[in-house]
NULUM-684551 format. One record per residue: x, y, z of N, C-alpha, C in turn; residue in one letter. Coordinates in steps of 0.02 Angstrom, whole numbers, plus 50000, padded with zeros to 5 digits. Example, Ala and Ser with C-alpha at 12.3 -4.5 7.8 and 13.67 -1.06 7.14 Angstrom:
BEGIN
<node n_east="50660" n_north="49716" n_up="50390" ca_east="50615" ca_north="49775" ca_up="50390" c_east="50660" c_north="49835" c_up="50390" r="a"/>
<node n_east="50642" n_north="49888" n_up="50354" ca_east="50684" ca_north="49947" ca_up="50357" c_east="50645" c_north="50002" c_up="50394" r="s"/>
This chain:
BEGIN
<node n_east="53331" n_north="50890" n_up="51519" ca_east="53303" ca_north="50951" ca_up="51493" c_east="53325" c_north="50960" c_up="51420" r="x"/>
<node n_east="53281" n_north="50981" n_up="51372" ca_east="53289" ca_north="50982" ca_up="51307" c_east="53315" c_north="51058" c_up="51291" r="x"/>
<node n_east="53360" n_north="51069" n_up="51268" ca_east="53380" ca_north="51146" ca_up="51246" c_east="53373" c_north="51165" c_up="51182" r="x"/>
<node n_east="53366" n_north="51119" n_up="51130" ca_east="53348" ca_north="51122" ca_up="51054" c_east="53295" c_north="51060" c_up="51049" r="x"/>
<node n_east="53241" n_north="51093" n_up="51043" ca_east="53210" ca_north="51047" ca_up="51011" c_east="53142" c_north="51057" c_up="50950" r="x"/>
<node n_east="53169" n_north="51046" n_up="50896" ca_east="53101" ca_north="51054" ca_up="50840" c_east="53040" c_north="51037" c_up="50840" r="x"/>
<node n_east="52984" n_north="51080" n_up="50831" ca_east="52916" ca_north="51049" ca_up="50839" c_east="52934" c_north="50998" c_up="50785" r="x"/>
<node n_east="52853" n_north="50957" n_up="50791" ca_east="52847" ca_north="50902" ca_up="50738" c_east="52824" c_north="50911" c_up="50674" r="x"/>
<node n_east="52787" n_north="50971" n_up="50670" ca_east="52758" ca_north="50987" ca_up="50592" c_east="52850" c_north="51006" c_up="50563" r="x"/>
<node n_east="52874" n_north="51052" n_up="50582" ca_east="52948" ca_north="51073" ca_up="50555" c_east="52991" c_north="51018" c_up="50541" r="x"/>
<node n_east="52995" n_north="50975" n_up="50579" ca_east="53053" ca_north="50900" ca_up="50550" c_east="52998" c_north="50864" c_up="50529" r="x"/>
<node n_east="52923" n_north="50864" n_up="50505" ca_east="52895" ca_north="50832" ca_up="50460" c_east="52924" c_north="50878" c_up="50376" r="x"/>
<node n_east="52912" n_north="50921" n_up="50392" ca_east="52925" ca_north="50964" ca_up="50343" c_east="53002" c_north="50952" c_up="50295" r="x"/>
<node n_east="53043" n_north="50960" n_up="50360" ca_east="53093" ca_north="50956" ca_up="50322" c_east="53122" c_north="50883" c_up="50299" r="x"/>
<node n_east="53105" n_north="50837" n_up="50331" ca_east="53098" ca_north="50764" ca_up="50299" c_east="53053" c_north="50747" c_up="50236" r="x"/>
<node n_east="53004" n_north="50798" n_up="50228" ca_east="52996" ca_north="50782" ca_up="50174" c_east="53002" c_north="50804" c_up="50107" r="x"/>
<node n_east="53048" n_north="50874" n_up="50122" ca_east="53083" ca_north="50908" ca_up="50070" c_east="53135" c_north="50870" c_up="50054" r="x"/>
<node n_east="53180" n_north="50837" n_up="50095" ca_east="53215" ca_north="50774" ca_up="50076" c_east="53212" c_north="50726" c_up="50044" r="x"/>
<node n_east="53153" n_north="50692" n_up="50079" ca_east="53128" ca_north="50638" ca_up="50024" c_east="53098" c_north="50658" c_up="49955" r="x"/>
<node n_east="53074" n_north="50735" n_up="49961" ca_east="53052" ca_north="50740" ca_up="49867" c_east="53109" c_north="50772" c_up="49826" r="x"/>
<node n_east="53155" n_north="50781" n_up="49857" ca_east="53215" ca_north="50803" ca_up="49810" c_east="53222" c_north="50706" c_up="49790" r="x"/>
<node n_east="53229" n_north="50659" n_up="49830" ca_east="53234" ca_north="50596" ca_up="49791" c_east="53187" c_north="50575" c_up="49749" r="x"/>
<node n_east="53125" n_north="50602" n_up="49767" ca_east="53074" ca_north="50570" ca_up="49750" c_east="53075" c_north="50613" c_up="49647" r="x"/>
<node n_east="53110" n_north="50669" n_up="49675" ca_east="53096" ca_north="50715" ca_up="49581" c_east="53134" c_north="50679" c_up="49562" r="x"/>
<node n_east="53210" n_north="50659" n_up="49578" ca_east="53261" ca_north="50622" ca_up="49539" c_east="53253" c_north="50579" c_up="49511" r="x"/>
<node n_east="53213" n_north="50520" n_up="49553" ca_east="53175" ca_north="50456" ca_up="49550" c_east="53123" c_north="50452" c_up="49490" r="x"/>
<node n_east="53100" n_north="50505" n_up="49494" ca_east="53023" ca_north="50496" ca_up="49446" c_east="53053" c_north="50558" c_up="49365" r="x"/>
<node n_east="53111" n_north="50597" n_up="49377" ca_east="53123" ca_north="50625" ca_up="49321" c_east="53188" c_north="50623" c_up="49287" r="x"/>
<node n_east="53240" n_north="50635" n_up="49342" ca_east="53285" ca_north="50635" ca_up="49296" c_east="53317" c_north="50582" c_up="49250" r="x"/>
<node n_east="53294" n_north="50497" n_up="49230" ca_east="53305" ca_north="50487" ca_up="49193" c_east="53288" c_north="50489" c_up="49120" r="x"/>
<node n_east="53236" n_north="50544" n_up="49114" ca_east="53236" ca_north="50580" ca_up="49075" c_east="53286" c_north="50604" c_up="49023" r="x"/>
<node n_east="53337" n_north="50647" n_up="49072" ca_east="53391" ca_north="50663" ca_up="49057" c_east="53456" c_north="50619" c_up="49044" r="x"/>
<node n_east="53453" n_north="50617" n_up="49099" ca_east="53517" ca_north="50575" ca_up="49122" c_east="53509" c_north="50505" c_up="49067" r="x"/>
<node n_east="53465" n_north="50461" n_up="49060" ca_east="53463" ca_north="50386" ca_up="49029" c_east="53410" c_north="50385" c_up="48960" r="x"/>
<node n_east="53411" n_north="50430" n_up="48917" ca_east="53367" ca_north="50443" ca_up="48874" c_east="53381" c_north="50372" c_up="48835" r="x"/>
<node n_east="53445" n_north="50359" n_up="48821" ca_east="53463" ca_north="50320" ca_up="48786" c_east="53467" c_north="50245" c_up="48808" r="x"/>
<node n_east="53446" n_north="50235" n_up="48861" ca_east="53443" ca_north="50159" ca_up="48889" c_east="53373" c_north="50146" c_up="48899" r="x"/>
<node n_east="53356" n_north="50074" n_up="48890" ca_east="53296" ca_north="50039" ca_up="48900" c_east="53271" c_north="50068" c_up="48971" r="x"/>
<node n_east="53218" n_north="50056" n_up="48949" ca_east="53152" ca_north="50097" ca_up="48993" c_east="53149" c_north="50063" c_up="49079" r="x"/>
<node n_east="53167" n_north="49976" n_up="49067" ca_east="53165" ca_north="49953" ca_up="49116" c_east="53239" c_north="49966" c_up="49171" r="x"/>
<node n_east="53299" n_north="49976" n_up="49118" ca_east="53348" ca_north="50006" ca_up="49158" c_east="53340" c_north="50077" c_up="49211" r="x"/>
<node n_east="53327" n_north="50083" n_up="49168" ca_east="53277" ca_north="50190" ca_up="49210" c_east="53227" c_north="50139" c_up="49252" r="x"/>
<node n_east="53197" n_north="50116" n_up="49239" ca_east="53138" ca_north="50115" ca_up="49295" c_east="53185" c_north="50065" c_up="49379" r="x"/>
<node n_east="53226" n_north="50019" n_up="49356" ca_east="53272" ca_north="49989" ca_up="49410" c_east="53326" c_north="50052" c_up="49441" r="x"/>
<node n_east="53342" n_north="50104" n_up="49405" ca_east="53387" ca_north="50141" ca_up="49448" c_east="53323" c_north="50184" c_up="49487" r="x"/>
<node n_east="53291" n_north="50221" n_up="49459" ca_east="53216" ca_north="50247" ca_up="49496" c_east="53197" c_north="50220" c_up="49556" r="x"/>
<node n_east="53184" n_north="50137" n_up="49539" ca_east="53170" ca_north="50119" ca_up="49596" c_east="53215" c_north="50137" c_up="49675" r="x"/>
<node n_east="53287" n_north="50111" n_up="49636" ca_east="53332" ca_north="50121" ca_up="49708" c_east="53342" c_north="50162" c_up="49713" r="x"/>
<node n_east="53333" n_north="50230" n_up="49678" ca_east="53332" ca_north="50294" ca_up="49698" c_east="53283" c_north="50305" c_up="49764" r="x"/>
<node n_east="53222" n_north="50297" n_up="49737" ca_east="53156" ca_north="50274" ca_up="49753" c_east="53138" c_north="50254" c_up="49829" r="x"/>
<node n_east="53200" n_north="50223" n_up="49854" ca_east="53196" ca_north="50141" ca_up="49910" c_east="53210" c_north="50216" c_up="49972" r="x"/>
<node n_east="53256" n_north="50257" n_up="49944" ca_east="53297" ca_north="50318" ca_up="50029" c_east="53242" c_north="50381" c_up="50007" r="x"/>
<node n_east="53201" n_north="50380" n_up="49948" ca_east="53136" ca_north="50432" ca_up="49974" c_east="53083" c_north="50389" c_up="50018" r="x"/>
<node n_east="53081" n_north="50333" n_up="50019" ca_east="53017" ca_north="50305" ca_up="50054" c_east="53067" c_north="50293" c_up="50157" r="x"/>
<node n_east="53128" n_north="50289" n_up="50145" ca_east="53152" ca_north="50291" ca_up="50208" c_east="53134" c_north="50350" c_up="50237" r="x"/>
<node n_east="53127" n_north="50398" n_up="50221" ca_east="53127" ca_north="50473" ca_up="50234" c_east="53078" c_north="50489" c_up="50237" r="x"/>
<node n_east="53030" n_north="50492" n_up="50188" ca_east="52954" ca_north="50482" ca_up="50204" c_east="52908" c_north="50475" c_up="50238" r="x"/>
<node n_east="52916" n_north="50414" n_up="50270" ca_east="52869" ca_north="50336" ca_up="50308" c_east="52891" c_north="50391" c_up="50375" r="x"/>
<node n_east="52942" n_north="50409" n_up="50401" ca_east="52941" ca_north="50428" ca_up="50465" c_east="52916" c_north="50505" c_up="50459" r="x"/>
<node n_east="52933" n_north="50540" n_up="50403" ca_east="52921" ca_north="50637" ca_up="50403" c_east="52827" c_north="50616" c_up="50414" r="x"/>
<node n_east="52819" n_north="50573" n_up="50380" ca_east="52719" ca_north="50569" ca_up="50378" c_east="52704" c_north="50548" c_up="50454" r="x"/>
<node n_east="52735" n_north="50496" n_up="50491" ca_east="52718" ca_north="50473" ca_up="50533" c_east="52723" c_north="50529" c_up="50589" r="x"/>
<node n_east="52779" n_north="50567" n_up="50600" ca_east="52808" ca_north="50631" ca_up="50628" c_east="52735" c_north="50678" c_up="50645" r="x"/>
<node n_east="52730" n_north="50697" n_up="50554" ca_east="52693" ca_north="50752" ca_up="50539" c_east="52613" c_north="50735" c_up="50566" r="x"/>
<node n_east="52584" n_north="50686" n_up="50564" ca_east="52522" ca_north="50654" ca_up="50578" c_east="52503" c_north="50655" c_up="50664" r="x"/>
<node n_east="52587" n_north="50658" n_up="50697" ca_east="52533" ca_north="50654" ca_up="50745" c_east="52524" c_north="50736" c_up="50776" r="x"/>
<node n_east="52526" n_north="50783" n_up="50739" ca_east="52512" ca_north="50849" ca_up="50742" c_east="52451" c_north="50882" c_up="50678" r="x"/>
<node n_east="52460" n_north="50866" n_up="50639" ca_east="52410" ca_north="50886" ca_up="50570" c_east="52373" c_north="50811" c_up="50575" r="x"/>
<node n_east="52296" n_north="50833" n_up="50538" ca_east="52262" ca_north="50795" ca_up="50508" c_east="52300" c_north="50763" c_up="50449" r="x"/>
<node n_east="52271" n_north="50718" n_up="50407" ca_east="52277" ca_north="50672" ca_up="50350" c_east="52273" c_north="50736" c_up="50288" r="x"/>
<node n_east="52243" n_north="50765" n_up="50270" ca_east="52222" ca_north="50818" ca_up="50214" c_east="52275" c_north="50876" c_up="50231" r="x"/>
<node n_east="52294" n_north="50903" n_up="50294" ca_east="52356" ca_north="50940" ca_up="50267" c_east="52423" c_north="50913" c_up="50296" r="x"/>
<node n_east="52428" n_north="50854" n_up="50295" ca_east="52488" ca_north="50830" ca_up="50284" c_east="52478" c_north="50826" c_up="50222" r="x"/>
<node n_east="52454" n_north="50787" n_up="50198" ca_east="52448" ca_north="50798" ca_up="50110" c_east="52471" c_north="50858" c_up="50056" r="x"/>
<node n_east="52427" n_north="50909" n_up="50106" ca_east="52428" ca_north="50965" ca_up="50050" c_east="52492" c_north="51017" c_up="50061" r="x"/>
<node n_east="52514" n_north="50993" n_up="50137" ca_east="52588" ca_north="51013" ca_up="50138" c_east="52647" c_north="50971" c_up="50102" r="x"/>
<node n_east="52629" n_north="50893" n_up="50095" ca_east="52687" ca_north="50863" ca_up="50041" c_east="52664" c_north="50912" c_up="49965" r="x"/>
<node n_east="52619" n_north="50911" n_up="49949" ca_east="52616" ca_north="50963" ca_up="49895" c_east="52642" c_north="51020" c_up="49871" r="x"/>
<node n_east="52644" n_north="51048" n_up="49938" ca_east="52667" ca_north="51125" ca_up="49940" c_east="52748" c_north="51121" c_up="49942" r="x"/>
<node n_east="52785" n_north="51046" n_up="49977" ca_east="52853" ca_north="51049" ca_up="49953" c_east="52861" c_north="51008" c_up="49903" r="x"/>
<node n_east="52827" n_north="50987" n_up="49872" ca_east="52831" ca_north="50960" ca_up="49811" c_east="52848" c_north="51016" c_up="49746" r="x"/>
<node n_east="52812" n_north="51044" n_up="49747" ca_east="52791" ca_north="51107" ca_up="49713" c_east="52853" c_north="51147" c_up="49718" r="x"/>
<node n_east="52890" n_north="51158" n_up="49763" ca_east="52949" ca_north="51189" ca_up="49778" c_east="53007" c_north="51166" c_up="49781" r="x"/>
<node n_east="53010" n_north="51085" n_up="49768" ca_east="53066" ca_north="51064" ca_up="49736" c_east="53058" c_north="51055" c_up="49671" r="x"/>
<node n_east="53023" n_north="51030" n_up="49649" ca_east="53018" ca_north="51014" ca_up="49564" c_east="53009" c_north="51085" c_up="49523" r="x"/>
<node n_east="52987" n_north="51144" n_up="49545" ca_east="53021" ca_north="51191" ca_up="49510" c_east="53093" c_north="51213" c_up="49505" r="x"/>
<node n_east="53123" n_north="51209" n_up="49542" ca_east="53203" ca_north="51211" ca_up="49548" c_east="53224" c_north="51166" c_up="49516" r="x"/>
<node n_east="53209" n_north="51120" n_up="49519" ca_east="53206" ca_north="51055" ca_up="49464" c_east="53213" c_north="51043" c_up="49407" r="x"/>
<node n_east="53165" n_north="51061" n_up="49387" ca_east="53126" ca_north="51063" ca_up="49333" c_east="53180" c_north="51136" c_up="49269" r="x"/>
<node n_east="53193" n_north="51190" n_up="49316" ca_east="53237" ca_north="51240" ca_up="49297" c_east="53289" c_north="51230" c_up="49289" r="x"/>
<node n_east="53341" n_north="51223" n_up="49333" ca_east="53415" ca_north="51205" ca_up="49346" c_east="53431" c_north="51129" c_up="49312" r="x"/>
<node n_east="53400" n_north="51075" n_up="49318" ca_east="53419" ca_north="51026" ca_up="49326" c_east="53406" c_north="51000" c_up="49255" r="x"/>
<node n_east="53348" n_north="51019" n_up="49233" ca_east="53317" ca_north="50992" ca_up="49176" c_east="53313" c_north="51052" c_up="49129" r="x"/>
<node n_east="53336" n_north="51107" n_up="49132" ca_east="53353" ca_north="51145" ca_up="49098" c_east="53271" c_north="51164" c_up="49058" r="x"/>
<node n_east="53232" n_north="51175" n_up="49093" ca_east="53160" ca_north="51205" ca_up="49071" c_east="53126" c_north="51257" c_up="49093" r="x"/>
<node n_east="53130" n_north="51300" n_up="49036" ca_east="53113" ca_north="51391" ca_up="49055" c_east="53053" c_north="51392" c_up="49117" r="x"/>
<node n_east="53089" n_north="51470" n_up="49136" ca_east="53052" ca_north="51487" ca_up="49189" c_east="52966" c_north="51504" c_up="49157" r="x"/>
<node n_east="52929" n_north="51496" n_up="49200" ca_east="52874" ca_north="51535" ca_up="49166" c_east="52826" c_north="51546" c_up="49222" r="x"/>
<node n_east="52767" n_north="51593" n_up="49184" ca_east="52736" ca_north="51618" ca_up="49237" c_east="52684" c_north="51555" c_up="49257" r="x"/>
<node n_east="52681" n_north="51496" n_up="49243" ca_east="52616" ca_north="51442" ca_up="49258" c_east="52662" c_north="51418" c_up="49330" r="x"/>
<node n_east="52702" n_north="51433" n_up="49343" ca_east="52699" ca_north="51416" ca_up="49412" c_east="52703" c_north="51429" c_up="49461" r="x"/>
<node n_east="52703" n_north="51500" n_up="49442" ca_east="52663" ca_north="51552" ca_up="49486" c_east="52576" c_north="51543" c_up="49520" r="x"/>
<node n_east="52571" n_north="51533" n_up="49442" ca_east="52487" ca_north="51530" ca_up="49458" c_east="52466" c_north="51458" c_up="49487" r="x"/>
<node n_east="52515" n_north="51387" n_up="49484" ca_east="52498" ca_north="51326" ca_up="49527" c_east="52525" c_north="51343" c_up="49588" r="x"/>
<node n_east="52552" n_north="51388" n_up="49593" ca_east="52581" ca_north="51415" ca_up="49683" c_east="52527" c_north="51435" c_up="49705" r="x"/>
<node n_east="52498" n_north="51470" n_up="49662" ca_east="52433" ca_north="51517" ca_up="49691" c_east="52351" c_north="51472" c_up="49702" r="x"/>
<node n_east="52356" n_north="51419" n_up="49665" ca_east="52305" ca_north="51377" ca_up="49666" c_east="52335" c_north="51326" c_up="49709" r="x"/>
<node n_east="52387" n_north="51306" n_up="49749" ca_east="52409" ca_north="51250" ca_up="49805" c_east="52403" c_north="51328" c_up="49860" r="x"/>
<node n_east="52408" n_north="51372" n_up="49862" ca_east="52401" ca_north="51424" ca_up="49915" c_east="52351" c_north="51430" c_up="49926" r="x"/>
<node n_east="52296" n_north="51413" n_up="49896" ca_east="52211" ca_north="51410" ca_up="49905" c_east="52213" c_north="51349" c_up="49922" r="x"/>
<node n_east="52248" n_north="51293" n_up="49920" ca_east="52198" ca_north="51240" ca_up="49944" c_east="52241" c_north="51208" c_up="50007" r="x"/>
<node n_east="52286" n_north="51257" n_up="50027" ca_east="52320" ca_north="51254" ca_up="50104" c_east="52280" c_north="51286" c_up="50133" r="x"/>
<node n_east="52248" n_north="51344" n_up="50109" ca_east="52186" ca_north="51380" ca_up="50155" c_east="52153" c_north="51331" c_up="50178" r="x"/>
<node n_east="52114" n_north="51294" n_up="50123" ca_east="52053" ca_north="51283" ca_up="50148" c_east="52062" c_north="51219" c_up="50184" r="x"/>
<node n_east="52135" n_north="51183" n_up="50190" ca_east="52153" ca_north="51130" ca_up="50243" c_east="52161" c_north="51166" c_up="50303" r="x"/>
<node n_east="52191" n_north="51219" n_up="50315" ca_east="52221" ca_north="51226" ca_up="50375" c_east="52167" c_north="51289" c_up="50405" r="x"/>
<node n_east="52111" n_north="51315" n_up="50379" ca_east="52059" ca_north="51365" ca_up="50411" c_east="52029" c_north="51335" c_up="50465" r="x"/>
<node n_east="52010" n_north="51354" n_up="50517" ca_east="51994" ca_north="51332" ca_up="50556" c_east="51914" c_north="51317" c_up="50561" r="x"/>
């Protein structure tokens, strides 16, 4: 008998808020962090950054799929996409708050509607 157990959209979910906190690091912060080293060095640490978002990934999609269609699994990696890389993007990378991402919250909040309406 199971006494805790998570649906599958929720540990899709949260596997893949995991994997895009690697996946922002991967694709931004050498930005920051390696401004000053060759491009192909950043792109080899990226990658192995890169290698434990796709571990994390491959199963949160596989998870999430067999409960959601293809289009809002999608538009739910979006929607935590969207919600890590602003924290991100703020804290990490030190880039003002502003109101445009409000308004891409509000335009990924319209197009979770129109995935998940029945």
């Amino acid at each position: 008998m199971k006494i805790f157990s998570i649906p599958p959209v929720m540990q899709s979910a949260c596997l893949l808020a995991i994997s895009n906190v690697f996946m922002t690091f991967a694709w931004y912060a050498h930005l920051r962090n390696m401004a000053g080293r060759k491009w192909f060095i950043a792109a080899l640490l990226s990658w192995g950054i890169a290698l434990f978002e796709y571990l994390i990934m491959i199963p949160a999609n596989r998870i999430g799929y067999t409960q959601l269609s293809l289009s809002q699994l999608k538009i739910m990696q979006e929607v935590i996409t969207l919600s890590v890389f602003i924290p991100f993007a703020i804290f990490y990378m030190h880039q003002p708050l502003k109101l445009d991402y409000l308004w891409a919250g509000i335009c990924i909040l319209g197009a979770v509607y129109f995935m998940f309406r029945p």
